[in-house]
CHARMM internal coordinates of N, CA and C (Angstrom, degrees):
IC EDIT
DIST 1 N 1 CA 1.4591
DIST 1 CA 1 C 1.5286
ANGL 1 N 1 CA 1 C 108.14
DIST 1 C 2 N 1.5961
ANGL 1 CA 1 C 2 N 109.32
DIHE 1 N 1 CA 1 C 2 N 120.17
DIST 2 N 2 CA 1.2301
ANGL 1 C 2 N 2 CA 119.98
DIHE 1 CA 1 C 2 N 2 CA 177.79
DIST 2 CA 2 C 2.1318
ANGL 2 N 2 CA 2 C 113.91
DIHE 1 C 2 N 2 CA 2 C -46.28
DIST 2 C 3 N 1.2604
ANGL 2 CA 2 C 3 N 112.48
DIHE 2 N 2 CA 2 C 3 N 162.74
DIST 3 N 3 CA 1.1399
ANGL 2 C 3 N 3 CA 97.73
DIHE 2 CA 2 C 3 N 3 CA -176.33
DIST 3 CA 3 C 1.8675
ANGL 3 N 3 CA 3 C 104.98
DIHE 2 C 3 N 3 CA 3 C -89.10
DIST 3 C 4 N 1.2616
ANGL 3 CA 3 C 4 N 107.01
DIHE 3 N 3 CA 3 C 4 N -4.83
DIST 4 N 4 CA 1.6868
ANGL 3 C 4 N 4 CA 114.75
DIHE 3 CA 3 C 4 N 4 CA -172.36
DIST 4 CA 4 C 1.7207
ANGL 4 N 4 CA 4 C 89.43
DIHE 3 C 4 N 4 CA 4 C -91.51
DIST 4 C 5 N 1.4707
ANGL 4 CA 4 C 5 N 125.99
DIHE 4 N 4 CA 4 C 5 N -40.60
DIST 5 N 5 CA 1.3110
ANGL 4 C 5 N 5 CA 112.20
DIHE 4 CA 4 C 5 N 5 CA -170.16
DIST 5 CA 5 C 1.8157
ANGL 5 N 5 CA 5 C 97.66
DIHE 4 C 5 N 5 CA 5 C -67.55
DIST 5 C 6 N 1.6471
ANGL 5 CA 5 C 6 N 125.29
DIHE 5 N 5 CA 5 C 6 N -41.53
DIST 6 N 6 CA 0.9040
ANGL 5 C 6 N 6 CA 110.57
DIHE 5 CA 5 C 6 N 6 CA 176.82
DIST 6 CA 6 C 1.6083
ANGL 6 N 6 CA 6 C 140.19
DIHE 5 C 6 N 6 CA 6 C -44.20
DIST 6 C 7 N 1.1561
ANGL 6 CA 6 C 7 N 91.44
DIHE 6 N 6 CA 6 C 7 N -36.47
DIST 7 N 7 CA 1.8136
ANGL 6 C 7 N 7 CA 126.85
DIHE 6 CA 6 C 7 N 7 CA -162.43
DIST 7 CA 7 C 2.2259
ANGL 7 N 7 CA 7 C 83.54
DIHE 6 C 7 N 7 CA 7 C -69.03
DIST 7 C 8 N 1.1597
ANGL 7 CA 7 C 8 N 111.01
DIHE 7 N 7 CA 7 C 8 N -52.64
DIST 8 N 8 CA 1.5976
ANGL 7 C 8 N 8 CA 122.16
DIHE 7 CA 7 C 8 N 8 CA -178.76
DIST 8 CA 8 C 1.4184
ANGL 8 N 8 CA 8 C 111.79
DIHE 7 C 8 N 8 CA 8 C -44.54
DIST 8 C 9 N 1.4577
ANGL 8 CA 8 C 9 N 100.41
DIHE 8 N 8 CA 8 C 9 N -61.61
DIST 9 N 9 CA 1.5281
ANGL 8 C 9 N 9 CA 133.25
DIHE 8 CA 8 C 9 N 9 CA -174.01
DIST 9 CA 9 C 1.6340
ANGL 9 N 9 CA 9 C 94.34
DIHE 8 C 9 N 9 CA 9 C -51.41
DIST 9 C 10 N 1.2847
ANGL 9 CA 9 C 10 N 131.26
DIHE 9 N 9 CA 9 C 10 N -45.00
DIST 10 N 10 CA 1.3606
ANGL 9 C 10 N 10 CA 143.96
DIHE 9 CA 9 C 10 N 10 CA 176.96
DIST 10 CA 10 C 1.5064
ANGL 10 N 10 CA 10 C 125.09
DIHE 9 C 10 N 10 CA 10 C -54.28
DIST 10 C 11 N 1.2415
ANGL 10 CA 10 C 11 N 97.24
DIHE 10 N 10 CA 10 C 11 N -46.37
DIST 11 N 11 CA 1.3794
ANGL 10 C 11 N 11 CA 112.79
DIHE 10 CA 10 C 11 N 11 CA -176.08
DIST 11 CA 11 C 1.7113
ANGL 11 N 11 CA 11 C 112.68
DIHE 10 C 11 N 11 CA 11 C -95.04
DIST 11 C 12 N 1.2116
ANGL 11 CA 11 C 12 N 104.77
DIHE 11 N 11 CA 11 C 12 N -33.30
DIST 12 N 12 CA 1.0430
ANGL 11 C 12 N 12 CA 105.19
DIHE 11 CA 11 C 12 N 12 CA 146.87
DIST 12 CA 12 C 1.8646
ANGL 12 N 12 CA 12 C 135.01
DIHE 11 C 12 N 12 CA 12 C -65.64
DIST 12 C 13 N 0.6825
ANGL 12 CA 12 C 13 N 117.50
DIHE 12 N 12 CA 12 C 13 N -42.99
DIST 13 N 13 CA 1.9591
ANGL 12 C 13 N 13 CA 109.16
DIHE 12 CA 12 C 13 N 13 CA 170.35
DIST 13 CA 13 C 1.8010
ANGL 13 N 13 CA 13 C 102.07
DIHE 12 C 13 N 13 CA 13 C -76.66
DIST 13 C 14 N 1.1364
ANGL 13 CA 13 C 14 N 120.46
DIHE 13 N 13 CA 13 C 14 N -18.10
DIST 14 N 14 CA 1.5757
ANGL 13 C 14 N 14 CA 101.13
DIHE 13 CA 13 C 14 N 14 CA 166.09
DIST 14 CA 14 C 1.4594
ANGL 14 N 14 CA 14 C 105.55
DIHE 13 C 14 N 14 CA 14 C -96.15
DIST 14 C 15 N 1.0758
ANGL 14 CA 14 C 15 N 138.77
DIHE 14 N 14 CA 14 C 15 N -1.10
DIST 15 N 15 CA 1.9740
ANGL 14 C 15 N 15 CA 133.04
DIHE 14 CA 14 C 15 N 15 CA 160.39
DIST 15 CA 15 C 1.6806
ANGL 15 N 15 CA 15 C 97.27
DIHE 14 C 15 N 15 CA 15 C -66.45
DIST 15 C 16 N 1.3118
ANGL 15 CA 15 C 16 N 99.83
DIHE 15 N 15 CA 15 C 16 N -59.41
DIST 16 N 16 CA 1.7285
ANGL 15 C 16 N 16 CA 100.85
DIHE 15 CA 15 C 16 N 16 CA 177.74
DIST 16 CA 16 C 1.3237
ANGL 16 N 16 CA 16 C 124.37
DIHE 15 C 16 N 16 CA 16 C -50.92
DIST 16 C 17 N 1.5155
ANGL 16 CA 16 C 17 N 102.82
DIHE 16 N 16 CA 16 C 17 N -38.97
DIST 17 N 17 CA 1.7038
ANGL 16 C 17 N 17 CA 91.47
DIHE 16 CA 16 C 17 N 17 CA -172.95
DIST 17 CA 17 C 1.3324
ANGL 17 N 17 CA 17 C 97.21
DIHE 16 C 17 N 17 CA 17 C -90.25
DIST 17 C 18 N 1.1528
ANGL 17 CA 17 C 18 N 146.70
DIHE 17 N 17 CA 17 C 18 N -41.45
DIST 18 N 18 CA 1.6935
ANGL 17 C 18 N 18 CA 134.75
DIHE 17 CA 17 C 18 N 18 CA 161.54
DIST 18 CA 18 C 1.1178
ANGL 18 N 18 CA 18 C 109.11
DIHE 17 C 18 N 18 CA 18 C -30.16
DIST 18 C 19 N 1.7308
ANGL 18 CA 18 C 19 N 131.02
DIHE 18 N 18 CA 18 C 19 N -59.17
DIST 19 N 19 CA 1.4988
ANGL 18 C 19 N 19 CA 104.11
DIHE 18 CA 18 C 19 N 19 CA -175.58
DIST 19 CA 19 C 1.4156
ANGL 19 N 19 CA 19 C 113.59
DIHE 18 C 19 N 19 CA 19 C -54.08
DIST 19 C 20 N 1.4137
ANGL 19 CA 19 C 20 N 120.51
DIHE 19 N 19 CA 19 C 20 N -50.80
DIST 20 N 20 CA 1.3635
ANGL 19 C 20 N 20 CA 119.68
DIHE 19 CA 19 C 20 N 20 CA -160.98
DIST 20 CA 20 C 1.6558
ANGL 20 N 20 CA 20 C 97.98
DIHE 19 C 20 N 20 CA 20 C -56.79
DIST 20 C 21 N 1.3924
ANGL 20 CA 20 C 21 N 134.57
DIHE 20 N 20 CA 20 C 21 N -39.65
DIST 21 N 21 CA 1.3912
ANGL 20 C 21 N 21 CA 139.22
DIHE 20 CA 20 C 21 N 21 CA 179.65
DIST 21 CA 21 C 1.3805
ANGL 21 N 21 CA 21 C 103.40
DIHE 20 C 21 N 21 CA 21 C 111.16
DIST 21 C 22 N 0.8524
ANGL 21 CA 21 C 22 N 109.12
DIHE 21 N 21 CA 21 C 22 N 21.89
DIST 22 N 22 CA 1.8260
ANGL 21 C 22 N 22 CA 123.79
DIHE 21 CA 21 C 22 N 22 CA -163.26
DIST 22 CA 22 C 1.7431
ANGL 22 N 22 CA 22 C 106.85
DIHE 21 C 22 N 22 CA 22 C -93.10
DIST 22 C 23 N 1.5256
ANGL 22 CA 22 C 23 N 94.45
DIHE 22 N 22 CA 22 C 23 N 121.42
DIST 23 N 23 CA 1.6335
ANGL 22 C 23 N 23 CA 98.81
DIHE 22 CA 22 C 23 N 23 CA -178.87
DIST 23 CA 23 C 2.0750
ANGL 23 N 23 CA 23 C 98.35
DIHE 22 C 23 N 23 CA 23 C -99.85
DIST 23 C 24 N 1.2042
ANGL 23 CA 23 C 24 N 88.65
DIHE 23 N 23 CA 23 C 24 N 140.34
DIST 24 N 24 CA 1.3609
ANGL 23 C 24 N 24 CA 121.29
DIHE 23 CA 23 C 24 N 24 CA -174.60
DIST 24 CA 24 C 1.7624
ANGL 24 N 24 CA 24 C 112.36
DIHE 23 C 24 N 24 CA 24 C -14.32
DIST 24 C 25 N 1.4193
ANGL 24 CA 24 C 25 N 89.83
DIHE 24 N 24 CA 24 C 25 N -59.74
DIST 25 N 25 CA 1.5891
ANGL 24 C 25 N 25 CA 103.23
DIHE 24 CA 24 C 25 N 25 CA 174.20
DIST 25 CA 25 C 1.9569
ANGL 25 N 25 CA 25 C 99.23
DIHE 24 C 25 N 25 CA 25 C -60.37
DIST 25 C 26 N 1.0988
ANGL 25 CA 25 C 26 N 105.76
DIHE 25 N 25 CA 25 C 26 N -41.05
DIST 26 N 26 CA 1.9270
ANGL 25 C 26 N 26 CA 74.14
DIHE 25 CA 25 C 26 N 26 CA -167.01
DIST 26 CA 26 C 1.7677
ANGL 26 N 26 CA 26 C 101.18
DIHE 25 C 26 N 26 CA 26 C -65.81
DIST 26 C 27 N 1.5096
ANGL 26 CA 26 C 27 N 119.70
DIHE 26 N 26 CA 26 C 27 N -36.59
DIST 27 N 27 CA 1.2741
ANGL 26 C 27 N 27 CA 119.47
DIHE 26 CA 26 C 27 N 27 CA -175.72
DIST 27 CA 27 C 1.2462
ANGL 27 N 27 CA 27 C 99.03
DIHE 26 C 27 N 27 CA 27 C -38.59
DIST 27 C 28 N 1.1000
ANGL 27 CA 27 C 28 N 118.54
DIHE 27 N 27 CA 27 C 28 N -58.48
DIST 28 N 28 CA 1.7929
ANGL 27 C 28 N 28 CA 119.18
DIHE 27 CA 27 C 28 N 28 CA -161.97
DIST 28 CA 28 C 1.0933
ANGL 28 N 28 CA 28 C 107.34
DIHE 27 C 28 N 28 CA 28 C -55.91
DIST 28 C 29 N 1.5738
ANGL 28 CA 28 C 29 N 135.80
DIHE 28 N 28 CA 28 C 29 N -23.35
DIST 29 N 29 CA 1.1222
ANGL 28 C 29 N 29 CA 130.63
DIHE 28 CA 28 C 29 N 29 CA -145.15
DIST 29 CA 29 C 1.6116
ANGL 29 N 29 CA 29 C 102.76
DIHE 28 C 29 N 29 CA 29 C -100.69
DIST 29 C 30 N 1.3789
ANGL 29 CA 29 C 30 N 97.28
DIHE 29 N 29 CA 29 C 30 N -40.26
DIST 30 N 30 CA 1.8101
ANGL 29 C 30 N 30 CA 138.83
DIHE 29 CA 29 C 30 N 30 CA -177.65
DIST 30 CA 30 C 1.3223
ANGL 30 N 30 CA 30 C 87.81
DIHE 29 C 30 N 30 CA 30 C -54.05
DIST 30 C 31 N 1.4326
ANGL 30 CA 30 C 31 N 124.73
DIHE 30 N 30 CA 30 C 31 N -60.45
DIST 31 N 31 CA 1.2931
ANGL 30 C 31 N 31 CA 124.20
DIHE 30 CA 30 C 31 N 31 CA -174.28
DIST 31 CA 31 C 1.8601
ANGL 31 N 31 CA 31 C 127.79
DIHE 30 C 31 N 31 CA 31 C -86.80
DIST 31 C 32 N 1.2974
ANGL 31 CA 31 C 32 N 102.43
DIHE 31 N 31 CA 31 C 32 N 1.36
DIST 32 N 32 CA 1.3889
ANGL 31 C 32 N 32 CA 106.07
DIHE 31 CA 31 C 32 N 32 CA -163.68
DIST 32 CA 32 C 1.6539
ANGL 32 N 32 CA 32 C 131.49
DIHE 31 C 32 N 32 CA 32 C 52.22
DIST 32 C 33 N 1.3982
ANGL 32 CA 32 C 33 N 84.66
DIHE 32 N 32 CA 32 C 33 N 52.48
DIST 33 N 33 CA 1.5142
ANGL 32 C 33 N 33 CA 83.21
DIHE 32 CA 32 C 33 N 33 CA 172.23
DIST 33 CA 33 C 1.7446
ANGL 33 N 33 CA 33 C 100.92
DIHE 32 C 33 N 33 CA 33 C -153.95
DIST 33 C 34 N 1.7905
ANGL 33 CA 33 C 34 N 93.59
DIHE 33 N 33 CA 33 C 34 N -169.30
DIST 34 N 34 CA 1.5810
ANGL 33 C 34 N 34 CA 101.37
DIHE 33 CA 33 C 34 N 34 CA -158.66
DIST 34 CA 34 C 2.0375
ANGL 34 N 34 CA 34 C 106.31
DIHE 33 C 34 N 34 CA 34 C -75.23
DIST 34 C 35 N 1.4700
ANGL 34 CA 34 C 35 N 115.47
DIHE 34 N 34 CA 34 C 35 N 132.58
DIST 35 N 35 CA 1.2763
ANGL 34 C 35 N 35 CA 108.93
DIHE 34 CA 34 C 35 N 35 CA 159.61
DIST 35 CA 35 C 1.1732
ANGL 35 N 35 CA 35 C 130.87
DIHE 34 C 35 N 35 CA 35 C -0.61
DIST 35 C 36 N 1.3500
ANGL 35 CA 35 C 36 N 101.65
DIHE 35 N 35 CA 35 C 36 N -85.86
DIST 36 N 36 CA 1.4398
ANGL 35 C 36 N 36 CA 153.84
DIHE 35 CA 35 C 36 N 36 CA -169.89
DIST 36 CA 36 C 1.8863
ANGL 36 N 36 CA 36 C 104.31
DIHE 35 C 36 N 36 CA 36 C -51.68
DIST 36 C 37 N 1.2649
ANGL 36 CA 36 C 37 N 113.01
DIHE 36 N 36 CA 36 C 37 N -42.69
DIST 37 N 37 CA 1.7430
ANGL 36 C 37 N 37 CA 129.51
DIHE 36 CA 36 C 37 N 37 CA 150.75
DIST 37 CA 37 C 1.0983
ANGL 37 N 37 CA 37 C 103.96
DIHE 36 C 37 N 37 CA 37 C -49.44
DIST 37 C 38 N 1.4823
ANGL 37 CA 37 C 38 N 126.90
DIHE 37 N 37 CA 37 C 38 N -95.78
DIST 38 N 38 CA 1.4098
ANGL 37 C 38 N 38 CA 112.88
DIHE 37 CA 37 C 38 N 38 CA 167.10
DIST 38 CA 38 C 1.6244
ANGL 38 N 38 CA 38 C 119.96
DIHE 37 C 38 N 38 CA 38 C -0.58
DIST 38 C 39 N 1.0935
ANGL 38 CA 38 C 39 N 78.31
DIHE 38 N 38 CA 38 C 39 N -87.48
DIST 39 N 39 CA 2.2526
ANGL 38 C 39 N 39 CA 90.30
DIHE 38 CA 38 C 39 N 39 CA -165.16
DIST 39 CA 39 C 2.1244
ANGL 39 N 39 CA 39 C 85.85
DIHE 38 C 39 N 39 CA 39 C -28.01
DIST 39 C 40 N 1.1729
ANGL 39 CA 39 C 40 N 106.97
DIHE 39 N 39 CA 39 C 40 N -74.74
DIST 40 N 40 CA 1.4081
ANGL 39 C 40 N 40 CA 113.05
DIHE 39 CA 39 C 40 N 40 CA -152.68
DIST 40 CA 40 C 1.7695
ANGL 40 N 40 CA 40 C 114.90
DIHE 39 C 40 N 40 CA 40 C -41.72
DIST 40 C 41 N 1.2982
ANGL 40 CA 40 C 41 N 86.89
DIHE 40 N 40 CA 40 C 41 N -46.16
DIST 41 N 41 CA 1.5420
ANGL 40 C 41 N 41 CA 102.21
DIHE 40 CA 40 C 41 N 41 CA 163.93
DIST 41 CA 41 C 1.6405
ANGL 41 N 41 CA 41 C 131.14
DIHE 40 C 41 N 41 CA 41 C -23.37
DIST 41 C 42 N 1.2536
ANGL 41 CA 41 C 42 N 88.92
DIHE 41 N 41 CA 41 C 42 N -85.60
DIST 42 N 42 CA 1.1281
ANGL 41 C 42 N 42 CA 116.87
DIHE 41 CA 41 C 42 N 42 CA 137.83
DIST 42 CA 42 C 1.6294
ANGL 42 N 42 CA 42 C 149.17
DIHE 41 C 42 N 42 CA 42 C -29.98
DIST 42 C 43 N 1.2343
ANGL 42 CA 42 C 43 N 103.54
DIHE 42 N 42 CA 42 C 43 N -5.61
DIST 43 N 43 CA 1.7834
ANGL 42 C 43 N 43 CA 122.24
DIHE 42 CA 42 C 43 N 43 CA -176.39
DIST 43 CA 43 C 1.7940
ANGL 43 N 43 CA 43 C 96.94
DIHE 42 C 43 N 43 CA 43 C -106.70
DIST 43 C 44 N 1.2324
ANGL 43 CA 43 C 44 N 100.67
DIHE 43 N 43 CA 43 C 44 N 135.20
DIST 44 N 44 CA 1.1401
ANGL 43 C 44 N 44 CA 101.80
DIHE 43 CA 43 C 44 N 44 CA -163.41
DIST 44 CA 44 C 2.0166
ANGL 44 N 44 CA 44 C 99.29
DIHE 43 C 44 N 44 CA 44 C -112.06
DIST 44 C 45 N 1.5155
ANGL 44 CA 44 C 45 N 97.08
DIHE 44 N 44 CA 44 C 45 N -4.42
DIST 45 N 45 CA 1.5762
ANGL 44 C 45 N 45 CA 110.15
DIHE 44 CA 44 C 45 N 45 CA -178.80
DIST 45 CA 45 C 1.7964
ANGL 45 N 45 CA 45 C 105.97
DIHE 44 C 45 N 45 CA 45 C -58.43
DIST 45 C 46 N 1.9176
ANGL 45 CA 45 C 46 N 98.19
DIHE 45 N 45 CA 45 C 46 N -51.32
DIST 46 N 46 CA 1.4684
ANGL 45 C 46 N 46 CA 105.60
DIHE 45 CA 45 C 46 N 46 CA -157.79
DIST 46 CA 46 C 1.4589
ANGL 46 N 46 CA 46 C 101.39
DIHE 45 C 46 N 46 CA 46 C -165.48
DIST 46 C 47 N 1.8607
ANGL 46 CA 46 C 47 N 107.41
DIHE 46 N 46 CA 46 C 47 N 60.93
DIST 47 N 47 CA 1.4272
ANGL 46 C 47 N 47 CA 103.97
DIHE 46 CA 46 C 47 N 47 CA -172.63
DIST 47 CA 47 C 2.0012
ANGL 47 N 47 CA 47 C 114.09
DIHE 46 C 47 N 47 CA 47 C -79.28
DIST 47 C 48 N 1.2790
ANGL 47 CA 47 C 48 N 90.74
DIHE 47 N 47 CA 47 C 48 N 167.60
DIST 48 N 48 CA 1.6024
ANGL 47 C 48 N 48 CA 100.94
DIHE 47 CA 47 C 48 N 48 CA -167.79
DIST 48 CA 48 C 2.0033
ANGL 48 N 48 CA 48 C 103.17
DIHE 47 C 48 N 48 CA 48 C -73.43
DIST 48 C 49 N 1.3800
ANGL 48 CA 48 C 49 N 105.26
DIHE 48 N 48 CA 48 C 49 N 143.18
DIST 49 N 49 CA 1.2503
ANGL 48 C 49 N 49 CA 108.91
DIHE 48 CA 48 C 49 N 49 CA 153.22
DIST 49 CA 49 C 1.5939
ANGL 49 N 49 CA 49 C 119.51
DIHE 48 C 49 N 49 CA 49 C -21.40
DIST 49 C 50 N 1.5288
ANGL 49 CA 49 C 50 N 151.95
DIHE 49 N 49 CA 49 C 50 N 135.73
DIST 50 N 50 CA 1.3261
ANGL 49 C 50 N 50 CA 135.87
DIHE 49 CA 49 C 50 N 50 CA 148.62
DIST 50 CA 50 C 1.0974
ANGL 50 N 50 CA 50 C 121.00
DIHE 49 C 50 N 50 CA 50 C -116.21
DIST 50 C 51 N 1.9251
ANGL 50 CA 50 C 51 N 103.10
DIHE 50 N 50 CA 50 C 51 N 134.89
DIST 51 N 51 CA 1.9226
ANGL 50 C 51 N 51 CA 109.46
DIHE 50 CA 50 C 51 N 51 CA -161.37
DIST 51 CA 51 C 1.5471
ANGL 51 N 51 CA 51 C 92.43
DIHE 50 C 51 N 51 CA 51 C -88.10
DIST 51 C 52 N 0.9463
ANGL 51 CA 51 C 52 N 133.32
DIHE 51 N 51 CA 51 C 52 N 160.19
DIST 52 N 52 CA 1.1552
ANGL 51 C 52 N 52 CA 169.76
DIHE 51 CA 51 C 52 N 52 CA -175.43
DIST 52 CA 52 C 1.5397
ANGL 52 N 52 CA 52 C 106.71
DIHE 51 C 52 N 52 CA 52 C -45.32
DIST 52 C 53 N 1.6342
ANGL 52 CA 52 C 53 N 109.48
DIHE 52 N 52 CA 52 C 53 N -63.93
DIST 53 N 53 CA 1.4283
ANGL 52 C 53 N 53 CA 124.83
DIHE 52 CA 52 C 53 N 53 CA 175.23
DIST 53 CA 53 C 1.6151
ANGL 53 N 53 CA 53 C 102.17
DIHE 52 C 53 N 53 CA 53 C -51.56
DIST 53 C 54 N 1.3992
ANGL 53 CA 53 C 54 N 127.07
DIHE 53 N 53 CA 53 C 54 N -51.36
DIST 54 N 54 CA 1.0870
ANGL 53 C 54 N 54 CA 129.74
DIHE 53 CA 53 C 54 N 54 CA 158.52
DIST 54 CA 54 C 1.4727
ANGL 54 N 54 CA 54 C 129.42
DIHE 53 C 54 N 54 CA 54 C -24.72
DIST 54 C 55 N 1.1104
ANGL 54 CA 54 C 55 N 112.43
DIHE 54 N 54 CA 54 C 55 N -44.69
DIST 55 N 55 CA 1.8083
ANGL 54 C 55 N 55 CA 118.53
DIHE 54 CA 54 C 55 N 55 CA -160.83
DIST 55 CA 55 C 1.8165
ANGL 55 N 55 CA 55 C 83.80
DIHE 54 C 55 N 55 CA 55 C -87.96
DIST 55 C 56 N 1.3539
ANGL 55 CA 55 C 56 N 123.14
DIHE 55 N 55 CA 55 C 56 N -42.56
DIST 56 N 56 CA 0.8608
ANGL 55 C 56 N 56 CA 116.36
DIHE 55 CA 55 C 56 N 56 CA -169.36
DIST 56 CA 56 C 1.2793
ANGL 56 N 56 CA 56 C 119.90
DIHE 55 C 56 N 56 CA 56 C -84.43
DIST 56 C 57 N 1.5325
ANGL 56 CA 56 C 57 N 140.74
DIHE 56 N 56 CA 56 C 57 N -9.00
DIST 57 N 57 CA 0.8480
ANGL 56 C 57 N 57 CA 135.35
DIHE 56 CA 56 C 57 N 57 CA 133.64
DIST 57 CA 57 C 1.6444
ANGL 57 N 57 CA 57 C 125.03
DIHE 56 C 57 N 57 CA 57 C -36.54
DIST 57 C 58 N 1.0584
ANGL 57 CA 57 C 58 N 103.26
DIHE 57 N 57 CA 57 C 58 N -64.05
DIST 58 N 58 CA 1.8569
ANGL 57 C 58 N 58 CA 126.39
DIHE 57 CA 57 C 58 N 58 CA -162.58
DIST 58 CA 58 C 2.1913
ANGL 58 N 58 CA 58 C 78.45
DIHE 57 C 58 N 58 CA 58 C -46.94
DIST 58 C 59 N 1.3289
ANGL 58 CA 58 C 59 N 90.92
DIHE 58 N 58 CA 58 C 59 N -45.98
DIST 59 N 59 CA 1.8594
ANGL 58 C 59 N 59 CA 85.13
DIHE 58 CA 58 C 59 N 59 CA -151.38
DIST 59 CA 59 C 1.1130
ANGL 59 N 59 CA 59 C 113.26
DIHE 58 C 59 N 59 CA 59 C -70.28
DIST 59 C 60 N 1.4970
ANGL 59 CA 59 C 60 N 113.91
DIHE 59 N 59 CA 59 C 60 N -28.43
DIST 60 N 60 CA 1.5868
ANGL 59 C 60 N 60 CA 128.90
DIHE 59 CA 59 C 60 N 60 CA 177.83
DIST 60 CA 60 C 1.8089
ANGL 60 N 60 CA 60 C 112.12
DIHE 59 C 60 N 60 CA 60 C -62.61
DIST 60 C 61 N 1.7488
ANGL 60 CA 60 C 61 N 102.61
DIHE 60 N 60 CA 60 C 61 N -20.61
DIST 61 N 61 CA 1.1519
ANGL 60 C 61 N 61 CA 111.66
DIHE 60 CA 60 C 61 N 61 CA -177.70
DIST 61 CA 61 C 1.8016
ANGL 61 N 61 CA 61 C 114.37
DIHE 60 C 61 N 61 CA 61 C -84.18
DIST 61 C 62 N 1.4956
ANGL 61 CA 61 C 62 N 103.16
DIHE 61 N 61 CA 61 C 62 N -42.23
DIST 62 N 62 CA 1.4064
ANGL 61 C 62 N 62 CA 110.88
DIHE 61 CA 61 C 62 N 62 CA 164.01
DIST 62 CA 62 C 1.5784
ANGL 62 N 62 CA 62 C 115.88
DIHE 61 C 62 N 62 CA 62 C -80.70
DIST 62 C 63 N 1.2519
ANGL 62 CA 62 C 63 N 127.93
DIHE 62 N 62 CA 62 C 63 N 32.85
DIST 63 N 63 CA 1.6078
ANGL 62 C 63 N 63 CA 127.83
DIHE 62 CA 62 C 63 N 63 CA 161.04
DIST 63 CA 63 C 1.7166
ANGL 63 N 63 CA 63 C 96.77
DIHE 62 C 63 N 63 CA 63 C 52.53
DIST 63 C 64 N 1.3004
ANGL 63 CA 63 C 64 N 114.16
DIHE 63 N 63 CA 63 C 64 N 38.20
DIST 64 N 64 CA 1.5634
ANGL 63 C 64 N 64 CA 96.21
DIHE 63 CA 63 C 64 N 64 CA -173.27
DIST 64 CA 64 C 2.0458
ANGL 64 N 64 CA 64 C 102.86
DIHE 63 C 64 N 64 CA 64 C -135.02
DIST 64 C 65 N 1.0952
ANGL 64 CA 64 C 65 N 135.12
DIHE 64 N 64 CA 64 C 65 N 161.48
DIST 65 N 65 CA 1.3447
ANGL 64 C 65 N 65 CA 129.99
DIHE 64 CA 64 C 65 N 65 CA 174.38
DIST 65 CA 65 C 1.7280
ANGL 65 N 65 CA 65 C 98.86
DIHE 64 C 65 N 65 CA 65 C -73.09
DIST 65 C 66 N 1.6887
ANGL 65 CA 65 C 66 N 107.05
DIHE 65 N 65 CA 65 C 66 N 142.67
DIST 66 N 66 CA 1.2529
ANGL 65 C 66 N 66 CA 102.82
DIHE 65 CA 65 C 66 N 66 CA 167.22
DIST 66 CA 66 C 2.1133
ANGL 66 N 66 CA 66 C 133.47
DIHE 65 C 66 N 66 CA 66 C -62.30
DIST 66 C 67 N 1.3292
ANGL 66 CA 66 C 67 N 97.37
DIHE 66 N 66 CA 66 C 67 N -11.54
DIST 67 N 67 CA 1.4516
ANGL 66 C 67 N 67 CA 93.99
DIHE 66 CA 66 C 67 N 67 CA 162.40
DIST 67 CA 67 C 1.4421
ANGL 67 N 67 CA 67 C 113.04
DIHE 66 C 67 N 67 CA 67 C -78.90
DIST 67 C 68 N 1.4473
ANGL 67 CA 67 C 68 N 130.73
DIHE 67 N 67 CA 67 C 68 N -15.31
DIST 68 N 68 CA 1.7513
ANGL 67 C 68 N 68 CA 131.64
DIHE 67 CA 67 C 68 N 68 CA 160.34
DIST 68 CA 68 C 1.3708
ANGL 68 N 68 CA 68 C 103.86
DIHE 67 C 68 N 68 CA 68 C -59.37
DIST 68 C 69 N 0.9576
ANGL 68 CA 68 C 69 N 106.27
DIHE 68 N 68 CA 68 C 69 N -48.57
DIST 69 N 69 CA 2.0163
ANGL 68 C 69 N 69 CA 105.49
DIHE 68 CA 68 C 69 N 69 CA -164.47
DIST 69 CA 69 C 1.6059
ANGL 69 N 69 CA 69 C 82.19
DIHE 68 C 69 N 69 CA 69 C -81.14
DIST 69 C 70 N 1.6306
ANGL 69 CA 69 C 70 N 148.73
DIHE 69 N 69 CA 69 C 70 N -20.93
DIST 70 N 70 CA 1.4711
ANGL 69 C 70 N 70 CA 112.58
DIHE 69 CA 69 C 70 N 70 CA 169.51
DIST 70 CA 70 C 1.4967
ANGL 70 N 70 CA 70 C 132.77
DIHE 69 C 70 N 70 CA 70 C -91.00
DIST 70 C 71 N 1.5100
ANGL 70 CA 70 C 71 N 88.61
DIHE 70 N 70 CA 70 C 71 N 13.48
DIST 71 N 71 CA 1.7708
ANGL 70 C 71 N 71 CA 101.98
DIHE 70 CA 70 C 71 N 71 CA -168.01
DIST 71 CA 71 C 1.5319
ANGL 71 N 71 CA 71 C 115.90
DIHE 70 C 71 N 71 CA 71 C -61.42
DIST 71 C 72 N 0.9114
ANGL 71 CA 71 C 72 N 116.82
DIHE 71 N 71 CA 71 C 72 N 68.06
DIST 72 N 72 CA 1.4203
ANGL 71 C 72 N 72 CA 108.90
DIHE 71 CA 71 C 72 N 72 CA 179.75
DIST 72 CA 72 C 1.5870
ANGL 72 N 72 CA 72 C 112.75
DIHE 71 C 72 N 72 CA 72 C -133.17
END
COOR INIT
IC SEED 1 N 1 CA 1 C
IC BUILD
């Protein structure tokens, strides 16, 4: 994953979790995973690689198909 597709991927899961009104920690929670993932995710300085199981978590958490959560 390019670091510009990442940088997308970023800005995209914080548009999503703003609509929902959702602070970081519930995402994580929504999704079963660590905080601290979140936050990084989310960093648009120097975000992390994202595996697959990942995207599909995040999306399963926003009620949405994972090609919605890649629309960007």
């Amino acid at each position: 994953m390019s670091n510009v597709i990442r940088i997308k991927f970023a800005k995209r899961l914080r548009e999503l979790r703003f609509k929902r009104k959702w602070t970081q920690e519930e995402l994580a929670e929504y999704a079963d995973m660590a905080y601290r993932h979140v936050q990084r995710l989310e960093s648009t300085k120097n975000p992390p690689p994202v595996k697959i199981d990942t995207i599909e978590k995040i999306a399963k958490a926003f009620r949405i198909s994972p090609s919605k959560l890649l629309a960007f």
